[in-house]
C-alpha positions as CSV (number, residue, x, y, z in Angstrom):
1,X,37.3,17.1,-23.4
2,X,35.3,13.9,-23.7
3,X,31.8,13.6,-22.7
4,X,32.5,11.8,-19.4
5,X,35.2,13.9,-17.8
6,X,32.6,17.0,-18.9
7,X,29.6,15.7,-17.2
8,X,32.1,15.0,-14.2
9,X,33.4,18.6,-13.7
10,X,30.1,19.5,-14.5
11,X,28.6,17.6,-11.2
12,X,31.5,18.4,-9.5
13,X,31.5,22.4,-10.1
14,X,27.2,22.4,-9.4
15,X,28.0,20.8,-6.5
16,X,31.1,22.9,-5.2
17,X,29.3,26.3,-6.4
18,X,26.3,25.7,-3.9
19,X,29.3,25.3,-0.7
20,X,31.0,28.2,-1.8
21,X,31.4,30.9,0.4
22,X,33.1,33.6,-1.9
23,X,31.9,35.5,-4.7
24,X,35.4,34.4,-6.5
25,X,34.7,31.0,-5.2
26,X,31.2,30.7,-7.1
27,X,32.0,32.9,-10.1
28,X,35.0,30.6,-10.8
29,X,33.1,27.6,-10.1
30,X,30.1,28.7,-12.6
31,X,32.7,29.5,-15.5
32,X,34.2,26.3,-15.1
33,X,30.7,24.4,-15.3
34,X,30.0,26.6,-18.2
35,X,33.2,24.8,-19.8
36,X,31.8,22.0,-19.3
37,X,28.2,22.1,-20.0
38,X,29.2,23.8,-23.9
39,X,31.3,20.3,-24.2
40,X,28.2,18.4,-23.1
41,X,26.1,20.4,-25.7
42,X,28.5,19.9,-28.3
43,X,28.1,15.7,-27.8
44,X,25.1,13.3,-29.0
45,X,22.6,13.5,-26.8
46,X,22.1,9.7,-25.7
47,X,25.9,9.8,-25.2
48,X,25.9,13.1,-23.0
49,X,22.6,11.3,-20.7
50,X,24.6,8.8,-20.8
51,X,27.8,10.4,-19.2
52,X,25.7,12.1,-16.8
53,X,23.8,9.3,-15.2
54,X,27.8,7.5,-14.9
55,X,29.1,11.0,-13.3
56,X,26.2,10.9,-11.2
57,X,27.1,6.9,-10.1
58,X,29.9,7.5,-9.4
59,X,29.3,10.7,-7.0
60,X,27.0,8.4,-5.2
61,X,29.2,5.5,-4.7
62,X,32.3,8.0,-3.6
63,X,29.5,9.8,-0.9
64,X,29.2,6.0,0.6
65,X,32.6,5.4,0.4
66,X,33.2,8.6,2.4
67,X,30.3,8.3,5.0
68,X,31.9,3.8,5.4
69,X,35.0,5.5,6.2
70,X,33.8,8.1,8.6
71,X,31.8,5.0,10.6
């Protein structure tokens, strides 16, 4: 998995673990950003900051996206 798609499903699983409404829902969701966080260890550090701040960019501009469409 490369640093990038890691820091993604990373975000993504944080961020979908704190809507969950199960216990299955947020016990899947934490393995899964487990996954992705022992890949993001694995990586160089500037490289893994630097795959976070991107994931995090591009969460943003897809929120804004969402609430232009809503309008």
């Amino acid at each position: 998995m490369d640093l990038r798609t890691a820091a993604t499903i990373e975000l993504a699983a944080s961020d979908a673990n704190q809507e969950a409404t199960s216990v299955g829902e947020r016990a899947a969701l934490t393995r899964l950003e487990a996954v992705a966080a022992r890949a993001l260890n694995a990586g160089d550090p500037d490289q893994v900051r630097e795959a976070q701040s991107l994931a995090r960019m591009e969460r943003t501009y897809r929120q804004h996206e969402l609430r232009l469409a809503n309008r």
